[in-house]
N, C-alpha and C positions, 0 to 999 in steps of 0.2 A: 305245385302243391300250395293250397291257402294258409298264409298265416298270418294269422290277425296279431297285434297288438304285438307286434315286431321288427327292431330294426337293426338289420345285418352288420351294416358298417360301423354303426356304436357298441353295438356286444363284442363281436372281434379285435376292436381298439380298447375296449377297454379294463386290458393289462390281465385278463386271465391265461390265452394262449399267446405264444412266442412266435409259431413257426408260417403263422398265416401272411398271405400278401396279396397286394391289391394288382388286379390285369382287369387294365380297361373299368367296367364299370361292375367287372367280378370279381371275385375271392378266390383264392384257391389255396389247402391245406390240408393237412393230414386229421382223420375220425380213427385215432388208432390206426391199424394197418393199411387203411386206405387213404389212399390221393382222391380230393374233392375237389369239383367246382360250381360255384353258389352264385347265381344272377339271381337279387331282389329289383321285381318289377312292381310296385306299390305292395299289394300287401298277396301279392304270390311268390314263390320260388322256385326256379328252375335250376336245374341241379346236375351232374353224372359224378360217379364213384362210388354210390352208397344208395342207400332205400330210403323212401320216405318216414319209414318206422325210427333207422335208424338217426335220420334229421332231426325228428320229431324228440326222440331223446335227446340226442346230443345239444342240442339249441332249451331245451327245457319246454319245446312248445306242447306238451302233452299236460304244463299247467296251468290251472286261470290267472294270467297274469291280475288281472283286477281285484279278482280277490287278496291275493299277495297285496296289492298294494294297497288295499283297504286295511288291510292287519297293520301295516307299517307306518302308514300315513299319521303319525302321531303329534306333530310341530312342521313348523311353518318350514324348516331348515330342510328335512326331510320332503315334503311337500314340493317345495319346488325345485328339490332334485328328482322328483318321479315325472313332473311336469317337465321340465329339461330332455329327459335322458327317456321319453318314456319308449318301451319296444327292449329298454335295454333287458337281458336275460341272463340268467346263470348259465356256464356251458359245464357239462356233465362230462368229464375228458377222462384217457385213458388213466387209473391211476398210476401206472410204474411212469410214465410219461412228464406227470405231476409233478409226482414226489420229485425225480430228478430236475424238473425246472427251478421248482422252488428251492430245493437245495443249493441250489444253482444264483440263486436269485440273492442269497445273504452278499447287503454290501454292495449293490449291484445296481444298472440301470435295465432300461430295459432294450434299448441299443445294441449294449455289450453282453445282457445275457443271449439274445434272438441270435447273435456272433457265435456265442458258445455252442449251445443246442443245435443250428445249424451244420458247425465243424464237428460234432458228434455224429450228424446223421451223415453226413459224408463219409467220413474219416472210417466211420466203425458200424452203418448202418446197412442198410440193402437199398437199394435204390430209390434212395431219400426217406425209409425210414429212420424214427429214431431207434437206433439199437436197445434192444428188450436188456435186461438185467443178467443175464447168460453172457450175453458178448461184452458186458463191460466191464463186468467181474473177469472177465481174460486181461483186459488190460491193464498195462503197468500204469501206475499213478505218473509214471514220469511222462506216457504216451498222454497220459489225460490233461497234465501240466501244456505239452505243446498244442493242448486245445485254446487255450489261454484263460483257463480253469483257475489257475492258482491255489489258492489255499484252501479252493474248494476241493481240488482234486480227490484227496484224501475222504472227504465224507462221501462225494460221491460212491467212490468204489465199493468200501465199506458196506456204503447202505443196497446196492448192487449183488455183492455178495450175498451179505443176509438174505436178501428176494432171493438168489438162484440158488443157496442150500436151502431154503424153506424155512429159514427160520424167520421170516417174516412172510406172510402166506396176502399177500392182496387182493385173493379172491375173499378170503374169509373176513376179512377186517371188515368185509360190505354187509354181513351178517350181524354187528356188533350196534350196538346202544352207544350213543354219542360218549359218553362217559368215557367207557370202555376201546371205544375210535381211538379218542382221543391221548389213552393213557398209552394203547400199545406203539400209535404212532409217534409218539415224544420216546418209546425208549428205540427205535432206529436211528443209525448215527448219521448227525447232521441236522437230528430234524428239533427244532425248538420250536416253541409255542405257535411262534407266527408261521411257520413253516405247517405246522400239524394243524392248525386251523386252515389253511391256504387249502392243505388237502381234504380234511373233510367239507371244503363249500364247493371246491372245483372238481373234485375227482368223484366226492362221494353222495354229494347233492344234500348235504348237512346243513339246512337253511339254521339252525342256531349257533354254529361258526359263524365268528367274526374278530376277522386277521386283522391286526395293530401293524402296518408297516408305517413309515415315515410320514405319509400324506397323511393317513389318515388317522395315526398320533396327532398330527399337528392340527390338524382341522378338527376333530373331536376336542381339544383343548381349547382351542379358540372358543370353538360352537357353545361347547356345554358344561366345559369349568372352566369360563372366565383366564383362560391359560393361566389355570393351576397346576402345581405340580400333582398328578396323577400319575400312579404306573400305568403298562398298556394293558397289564391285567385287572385293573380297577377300570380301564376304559369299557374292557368287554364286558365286564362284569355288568357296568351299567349299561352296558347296549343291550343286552339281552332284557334287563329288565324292562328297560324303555320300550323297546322297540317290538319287544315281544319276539314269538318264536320264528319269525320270518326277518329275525337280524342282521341273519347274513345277507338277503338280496336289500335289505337297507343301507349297510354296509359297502357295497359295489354302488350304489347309487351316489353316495355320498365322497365316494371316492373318484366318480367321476365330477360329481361339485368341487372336490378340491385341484382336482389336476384343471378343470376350468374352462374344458375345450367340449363343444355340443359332438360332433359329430368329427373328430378327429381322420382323416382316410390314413389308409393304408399304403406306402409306397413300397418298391423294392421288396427284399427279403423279411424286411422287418417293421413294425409299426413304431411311431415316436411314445417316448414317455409322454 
C-alpha cells in the first residue's frame, strides 16, 4: 500500500501507543482486536492483520499531511520540528485502550507503563489482547496492584466499571463537540485534564487537544514564556491560539523536539522514553 509523506518508526516511537515492537526491520501490534504486522519499504507498506482502509485510518494516512503542516507551521521552533520529524502522524487507537493507558500513565515512564499494559494483556486478556472494560471491572484492585499498577489501581477499575455499566458509553463521546469530549471525559475517574486531552488527540482524532505532560510543560516554558511561571492550562490555552486548530499534531511534533531523539527504534516489548 503507498504512503506518502510517512514514517513508521518515528510515529510508533513517538509516545502515543505502548504495546508496539520492533522484529527485524518490522513492527508488529495490536489495531484494537487485531495483531498486526507493518514493513515500511520507502514510501510503501506491506502489512498482514488488518485492511488497507483500516491502516489508512489508524495511521491518520487518509489526511493531507501538508496541509496540517502548513496550518501549524507558525515559528521557526515549530518548523524545524516538522522538518525533523517529518512522516510523523497522529494514530487514531482504540479508545477503551487509551483511556486505560493514559490513566495508566499519571507519574509514569514509559518503560514502566509498556510493563503494566503488557501484564494486563496477559494476565486478564485473550491472547495478547488488551482486556476490554467487562473483564477488568471483574477484577479485584488488589489482582490489578500485582500488575504493578499502584496507585493507579484504583482509577483504573473504576473507570472500567463506569465503561461496562454504560455509564460512560465511548462509542457515543465520538458523536460529541470538543467542548462537550472533553467535559464528559474529565468527569470519568482517573481521568484529569492531561489525561482527557491525551484521549481526545489519540483515541478520538481531536486535532485541537493539546496534552501538557512533563516534556512538554518544560519545553513550551523554555520555547515561549521565557520559563515563566505559566499553568499547563495557560500553556494550551496559548497553543491553541498560536498554533491554531491543528494544535494537537503541533503539539506531538514538538514533543518529539523536546525528548530530542530523530528516529528513536523500537526494541523488545517496549519502546524507550
Amino acid at each position: 500500500m503507498a504512503c506518502s509523506d510517512f514514517e513508521l518508526a518515528t510515529t510508533l516511537a513517538s509516545g502515543q501507543v505502548f504495546r508496539w515492537r520492533q522484529e527485524g526491520p518490522a513492527f508488529s501490534g495490536w489495531m484494537g482486536g487485531s495483531f498486526v504486522r507493518i514493513l515500511q519499504i520507502d514510501s510503501t507498506l506491506r502489512f498482514q492483520g488488518t485492511s488497507p482502509v483500516s491502516l489508512r485510518r489508524f495511521f491518520s494516512l487518509d489526511l493531507d499531511l501538508k496541509k496540517i503542516a502548513f496550518q501549524m507551521d507558525v515559528d521557526e521552533i515549530v518548523h524545524g520540528a516538522i522538518q525533523r520529524y517529518w512522516g510523523l502522524r497522529l494514530i487514531r487507537q482504540d479508545p477503551w485502550e487509551c483511556l486505560a493507558s493514559f490513566i495508566l500513565s499519571a507519574f509514569n515512564n514509559i518503560p514502566r507503563l509498556t510493563g503494566m499494559l503488557n501484564r494486563l494483556a496477559t494476565r486478564f486478556g485473550e491472547s495478547g489482547r488488551f482486556p476490554g472494560p467487562e473483564g477488568l471491572g471483574r477484577v479485584s484492585e488488589r489482582a490489578l496492584r500485582s500488575c504493578g499498577l499502584g496507585f493507579r489501581a484504583p482509577y483504573l477499575r473504576a473507570a472500567a466499571l463506569a465503561v461496562a455499566r454504560g455509564s460512560v458509553d465511548l462509542v457515543r463521546l465520538r458523536s460529541l463537540e470538543d467542548d462537550a469530549l472533553r467535559k464528559d471525559l474529565l468527569a470519568i475517574p482517573g481521568v484529569g485534564e492531561k489525561v482527557a486531552e491525551c484521549v481526545m488527540l489519540f483515541a478520538y482524532g481531536r486535532a485541537s487537544a493539546f496534552p501538557v505532560d512533563v516534556w512538554i510543560g518544560r519545553a513550551m516554558r523554555t520555547w515561549y514564556f521565557r520559563r515563566g511561571r505559566v499553568t499547563d492550562r495557560q500553556i494550551r490555552e496559548f497553543a491553541r491560539r498560536h498554533f491554531g486548530p491543528t494544535c494537537g499534531w503541533a503539539q506531538q511534533y514538538l514533543y518529539c523536539l523536546a525528548r530530542g531523539s530523530s528516529r528513536p527504534a523500537l526494541r523488545g516489548p517496549s519502546h524507550p522514553a
